[in-house]
N, C-alpha and C positions, 0 to 999 in steps of 0.2 A: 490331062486334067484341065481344067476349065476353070474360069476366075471367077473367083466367089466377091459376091458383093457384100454378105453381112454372115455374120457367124451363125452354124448350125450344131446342134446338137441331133447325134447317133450311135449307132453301135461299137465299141471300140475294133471289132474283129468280126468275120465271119465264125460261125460257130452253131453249136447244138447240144440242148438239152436234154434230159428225159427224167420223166419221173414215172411210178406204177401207181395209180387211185383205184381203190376198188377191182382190182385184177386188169383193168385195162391199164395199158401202156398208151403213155402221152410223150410224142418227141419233137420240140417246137426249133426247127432250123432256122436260122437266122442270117441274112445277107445284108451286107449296103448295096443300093443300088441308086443307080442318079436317072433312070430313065423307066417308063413304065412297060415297055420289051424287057427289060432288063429282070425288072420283077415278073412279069409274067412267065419269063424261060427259064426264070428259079423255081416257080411255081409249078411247071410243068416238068423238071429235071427230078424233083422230089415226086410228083405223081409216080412218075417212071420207075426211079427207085423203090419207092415202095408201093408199088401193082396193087400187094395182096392187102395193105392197111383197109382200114372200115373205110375211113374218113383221111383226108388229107386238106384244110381249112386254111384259109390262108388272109392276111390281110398285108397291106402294105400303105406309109405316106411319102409322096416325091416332091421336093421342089424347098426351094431354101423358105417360102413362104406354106409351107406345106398346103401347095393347091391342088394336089391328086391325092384322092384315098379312095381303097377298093376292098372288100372285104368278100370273101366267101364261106358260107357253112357247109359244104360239097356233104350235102346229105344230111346234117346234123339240122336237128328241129329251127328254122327260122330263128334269127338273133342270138341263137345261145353259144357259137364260136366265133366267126367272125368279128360281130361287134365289139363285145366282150375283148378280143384280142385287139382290137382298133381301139379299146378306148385306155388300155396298158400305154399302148405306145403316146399318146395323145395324153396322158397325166404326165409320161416324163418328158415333154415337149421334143419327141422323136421326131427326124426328117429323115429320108436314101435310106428308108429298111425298110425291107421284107420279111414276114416272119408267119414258114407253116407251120401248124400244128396235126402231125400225123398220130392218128389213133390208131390203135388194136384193140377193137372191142376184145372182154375178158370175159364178159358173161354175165355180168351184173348192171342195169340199166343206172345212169345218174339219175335222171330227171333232169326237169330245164333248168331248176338251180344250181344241181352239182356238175352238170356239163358247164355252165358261164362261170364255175369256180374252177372248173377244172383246164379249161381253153386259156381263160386269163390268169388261172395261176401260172401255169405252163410259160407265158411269156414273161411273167414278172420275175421267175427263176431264173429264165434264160437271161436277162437283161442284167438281175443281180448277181448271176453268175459269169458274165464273160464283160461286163462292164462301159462304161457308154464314155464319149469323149468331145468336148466341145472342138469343132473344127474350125478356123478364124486365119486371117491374113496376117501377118505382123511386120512390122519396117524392121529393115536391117540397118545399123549404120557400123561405120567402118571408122577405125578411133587408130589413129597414133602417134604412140606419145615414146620417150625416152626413157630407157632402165630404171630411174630412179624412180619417174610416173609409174611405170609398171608395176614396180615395188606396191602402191598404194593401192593399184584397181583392183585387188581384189575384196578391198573394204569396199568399193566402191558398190562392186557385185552385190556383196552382201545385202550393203542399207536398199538396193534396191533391187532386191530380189530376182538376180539377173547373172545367165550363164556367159563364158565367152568362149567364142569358136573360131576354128581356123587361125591359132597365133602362128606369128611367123616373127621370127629372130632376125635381122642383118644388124643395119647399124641404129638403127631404129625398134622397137617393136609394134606389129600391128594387129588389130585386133576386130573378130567383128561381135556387135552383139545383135538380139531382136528382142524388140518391145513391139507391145500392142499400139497401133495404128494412132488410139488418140491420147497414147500417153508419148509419143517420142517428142515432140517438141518441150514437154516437161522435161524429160530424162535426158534433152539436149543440151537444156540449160540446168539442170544440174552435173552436166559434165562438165562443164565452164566454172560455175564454181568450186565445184571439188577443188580445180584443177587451177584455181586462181586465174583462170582466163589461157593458163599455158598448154592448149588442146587442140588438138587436129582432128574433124570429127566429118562424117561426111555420111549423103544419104547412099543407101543401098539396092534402091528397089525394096518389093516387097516377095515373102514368103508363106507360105502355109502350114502349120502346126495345128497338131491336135494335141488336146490338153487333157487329159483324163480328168472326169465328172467324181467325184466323192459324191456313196449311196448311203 
């Protein structure tokens, strides 16, 4: 894993949809990927997989600044898949995904509107169905304090909406928590006041969490 400099929002999971339109079947897989090999070998693992589909269309964006997008309509009338599926990703400000949409023609034609409803529904399903996650660094700090503090930090927790991990019991307790990057000198010193100034608090390095997106 590699050090992220600014928070990205993407797909929570690898995963795949499908819905039936008009007797065709639409099935849009979905991957994170961090490099455009990476996308491409998804792109061609699903070819694979499905030989016998009409169509297998594919788009993808990479890069925490999402500087690479690549889309294709693999046989579908120019703009009416790819795009369409590039521009799903790109309203929910996606980056590291991949996402084909394989067809089984049914027998019944869309036209170019109800293919660009149907390419981009397909990924708006997939996305509302397997759910997206903002990914970000957060500071660790390491806090310990004596039983009777102890007793208190979990109000602590509360007012400031904050998990704690890794406690350990001797003659002391210790505790670690994580905050986001530019609130921990906040949440430093309101450790200090809680605590009347009686706080043993220390930095941790930093970590990576992903936060699930509310759709």
């Amino acid at each position: 894993m590699y050090n992220r400099t600014m928070e990205i929002r993407t797909i929570k999971e690898d995963g795949q949809v499908q819905e039936d339109i008009k007797k065709s079947r639409f099935i849009c897989h979905v991957k994170r990927v961090e490099t455009e090999e990476e996308a491409r070998d998804f792109i061609t693992q699903i070819k694979k997989e499905h030989y016998k589909a009409t169509h297998n269309c594919s788009a993808f964006i990479i890069g925490e600044k999402s500087e690479i997008k690549r889309t294709s309509d693999d046989g579908e009338p120019s703009g009416t898949a790819g795009v369409p599926m590039l521009g799903v990703l790109e309203n929910h400000n996606l980056t590291n995904i991949c996402v084909v949409v394989t067809r089984y023609f049914g027998g019944i034609k869309l036209g170019a509107g109800g293919l660009i409803r149907a390419y981009a529904g397909s990924v708006a399903l997939a996305v509302k169905e397997i759910g997206l996650v903002d990914i970000k660094e957060q500071a660790g700090l390491a806090i310990t304090m004596t039983y009777s503090q102890y007793q208190e930090f979990p109000n602590f927790l509360k007012e400031m909406s904050l998990e704690e991990y890794e406690t350990e019991f001797t003659d002391q307790v210790s505790s670690l928590i994580y905050v986001d990057k530019e609130e921990k000198e906040t949440i430093k010193s309101g450790l200090v006041e809680f605590f009347h100034g009686k706080i043993q608090c220390y930095d941790q390095g930093l970590r990576e969490v992903e936060v699930p997106v509310a759709l």
